[in-house]
N, C-alpha and C positions, 0 to 999 in steps of 0.2 A: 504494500500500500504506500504512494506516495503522495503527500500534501504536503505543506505548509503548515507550520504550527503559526498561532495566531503574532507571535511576536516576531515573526520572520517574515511576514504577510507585506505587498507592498503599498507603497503609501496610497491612500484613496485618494481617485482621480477629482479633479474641479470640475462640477457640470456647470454646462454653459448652454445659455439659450441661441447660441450661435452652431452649436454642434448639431452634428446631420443626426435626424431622427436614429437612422437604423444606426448610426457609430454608439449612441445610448444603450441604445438597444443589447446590443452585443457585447459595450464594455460594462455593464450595469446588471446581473443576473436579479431577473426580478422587473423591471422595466416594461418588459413584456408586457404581462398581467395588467400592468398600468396606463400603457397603450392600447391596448383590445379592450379594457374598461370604458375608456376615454375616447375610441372609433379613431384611434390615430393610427394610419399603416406605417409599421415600419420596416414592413418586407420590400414589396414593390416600390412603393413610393418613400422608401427611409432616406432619400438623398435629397430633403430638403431640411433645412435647419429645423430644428425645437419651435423658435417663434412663429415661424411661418405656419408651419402646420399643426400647431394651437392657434394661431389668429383666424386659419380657414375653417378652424370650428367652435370658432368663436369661445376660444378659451384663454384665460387670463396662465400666458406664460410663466410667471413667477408660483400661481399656486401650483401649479405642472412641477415645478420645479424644486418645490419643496416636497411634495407627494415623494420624488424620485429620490433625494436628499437622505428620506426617511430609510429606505434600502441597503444606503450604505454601511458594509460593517464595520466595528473596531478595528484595527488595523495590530492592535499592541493586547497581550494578555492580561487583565486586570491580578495585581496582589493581593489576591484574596486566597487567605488561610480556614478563616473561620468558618466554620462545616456548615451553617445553616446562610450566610451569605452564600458560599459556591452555588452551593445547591441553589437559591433562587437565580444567582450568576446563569448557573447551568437551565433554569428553566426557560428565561427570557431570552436568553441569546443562542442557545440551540435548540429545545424541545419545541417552544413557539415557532420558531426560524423555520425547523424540517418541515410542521405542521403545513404552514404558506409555501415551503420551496418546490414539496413534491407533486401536488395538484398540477400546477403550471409546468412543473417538466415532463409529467406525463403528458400533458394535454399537447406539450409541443411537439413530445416525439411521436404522436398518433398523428398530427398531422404533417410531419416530415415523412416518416413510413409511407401514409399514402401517397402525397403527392410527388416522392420523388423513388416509387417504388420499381420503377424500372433503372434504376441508376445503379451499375454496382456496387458502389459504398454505401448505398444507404444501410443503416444499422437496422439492421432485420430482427424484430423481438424485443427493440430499447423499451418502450411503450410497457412490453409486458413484464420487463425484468424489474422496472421501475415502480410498478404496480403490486410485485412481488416485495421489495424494498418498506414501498410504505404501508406494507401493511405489517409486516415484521417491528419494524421501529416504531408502527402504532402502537404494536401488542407491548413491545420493550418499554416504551414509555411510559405507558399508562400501570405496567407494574411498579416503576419505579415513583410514579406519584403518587399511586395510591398503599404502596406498602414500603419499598425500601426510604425513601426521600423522608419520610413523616418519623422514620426509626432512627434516621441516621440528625436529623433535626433535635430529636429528645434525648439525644445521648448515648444511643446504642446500647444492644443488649448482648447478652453471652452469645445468642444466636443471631445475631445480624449476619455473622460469618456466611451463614446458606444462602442469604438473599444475595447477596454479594457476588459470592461464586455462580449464582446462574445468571448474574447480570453479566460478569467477567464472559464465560463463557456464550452471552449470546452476541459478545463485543466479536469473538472472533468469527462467528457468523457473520458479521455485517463488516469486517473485513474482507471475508471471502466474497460476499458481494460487493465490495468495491471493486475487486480484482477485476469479477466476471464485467460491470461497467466498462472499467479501464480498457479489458480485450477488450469489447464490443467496437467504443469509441476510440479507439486506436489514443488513451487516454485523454480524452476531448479534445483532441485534435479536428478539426473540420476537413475534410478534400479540399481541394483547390478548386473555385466556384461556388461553391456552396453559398446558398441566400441567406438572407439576414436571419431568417428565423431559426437555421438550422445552427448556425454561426452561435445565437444567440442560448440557443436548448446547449451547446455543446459548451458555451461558458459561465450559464447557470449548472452544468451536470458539475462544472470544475470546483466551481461556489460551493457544492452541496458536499461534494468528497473532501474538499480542505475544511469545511465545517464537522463533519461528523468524524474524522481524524482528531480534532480539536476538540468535538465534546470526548469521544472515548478517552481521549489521553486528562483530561483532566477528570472524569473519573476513573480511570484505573490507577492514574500516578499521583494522584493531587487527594482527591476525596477517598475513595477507597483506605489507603494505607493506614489514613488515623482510625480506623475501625478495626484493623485487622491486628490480631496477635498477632507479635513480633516474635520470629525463631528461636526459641532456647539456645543461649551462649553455647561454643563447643565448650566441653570438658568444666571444670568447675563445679561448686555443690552440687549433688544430687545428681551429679553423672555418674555413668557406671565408672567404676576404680575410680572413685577420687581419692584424692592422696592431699586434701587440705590437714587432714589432723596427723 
């Protein structure tokens, strides 16, 4: 699995109401959604600016422009230690985030699949692998708010350890579906040609794999460990042959 951890992430770009629709589009995962909201193409017709095409739908630019603003994420890891801030950390900024990312990238790769299904690159199965994805990390999540997150907020108990370990273990599931992603997408890479929408599905897929890289790692390495017995010292009291007395 390759990503980006959040503090290695590069600086967020300045949107500008001078920028050509579909370059938003494209450099902004999530944008989409806010264009097909809003009746702005920014497949076909993405090669006029921002203003121009909110002024031809009679939309005030600047509120456009905050809408899209709102998209953008952290670019740096916040220091947070304390287990019940992460945990909210972790709720607003990835469980919410996946909730809104993966609708609009299914919906984009259903309609990439069709209309570019005589093409040979197109990603045959994205749509469905994707569909399989969210509802996985549905199931993940909604365990973790409704039983791990609430345990680990009161202070943990002798058995937190299980919830724990099947959350670990369905991290590596959703690893191995990155992978399968990554093949598919030649790791979101687009072909050469490819329209703004598929351009755009292939740098929200990138968005969504450096984000869910970034929730796993900060719970498996961040929140996790304070809950978890720590390994008994080699050798020392209470080991076999000690030789303290």
């Amino acid at each position: 699995m390759n990503a980006r951890l959040e503090t290695t992430a590069p600086a967020t770009a300045t949107l500008s109401a001078d920028q050509q629709i579909g370059q938003i589009a494209v450099q902004l995962p999530g944008a989409t959604a806010v264009f097909r909201r809003l009746k702005l193409d920014f497949c076909c017709g993405g090669q006029v600016p921002l203003a121009t095409a909110a002024a031809e739908k009679g939309l005030d630019v600047n509120t456009v422009l905050s809408e899209l603003a709102a998209l953008q994420r952290p670019t740096t890891a916040p220091e947070i230690r304390d287990p019940s801030a992460l945990v909210d950390h972790i709720l607003t900024r990835y469980h919410d985030v996946h909730r809104v990312q993966l609708p609009e990238l299914i919906r984009m790769a259903r309609r990439v699949e069709a209309v570019h299904r005589d093409n040979p690159d197109v990603p045959a199965g994205l749509a469905d692998l994707l569909e399989e994805m969210e509802q996985e990390l549905l199931s993940h999540m909604q365990k973790e708010e409704a039983i791990l997150f609430p345990m680990l907020k009161s202070g943990g108990n002798p058995f937190v350890g299980q919830p724990i370990g099947m959350m670990r273990a369905e991290h590596v599931d959703h690893g191995t579906a990155l992978d399968q992603l990554n093949a598919l997408t030649h790791d979101a890479t687009p072909p050469a040609g490819a329209c703004n929408t598929w351009r755009a599905l292939y740098a929200g897929i990138a968005q969504f794999g450096d984000d869910l890289i970034n929730h796993i790692h900060l719970e498996n390495n961040v929140l996790f460990p304070q809950f978890e017995a720590a390994p008994a010292a080699a050798g020392g009291c209470g080991s076999t042959g000690c030789a303290c007395s």
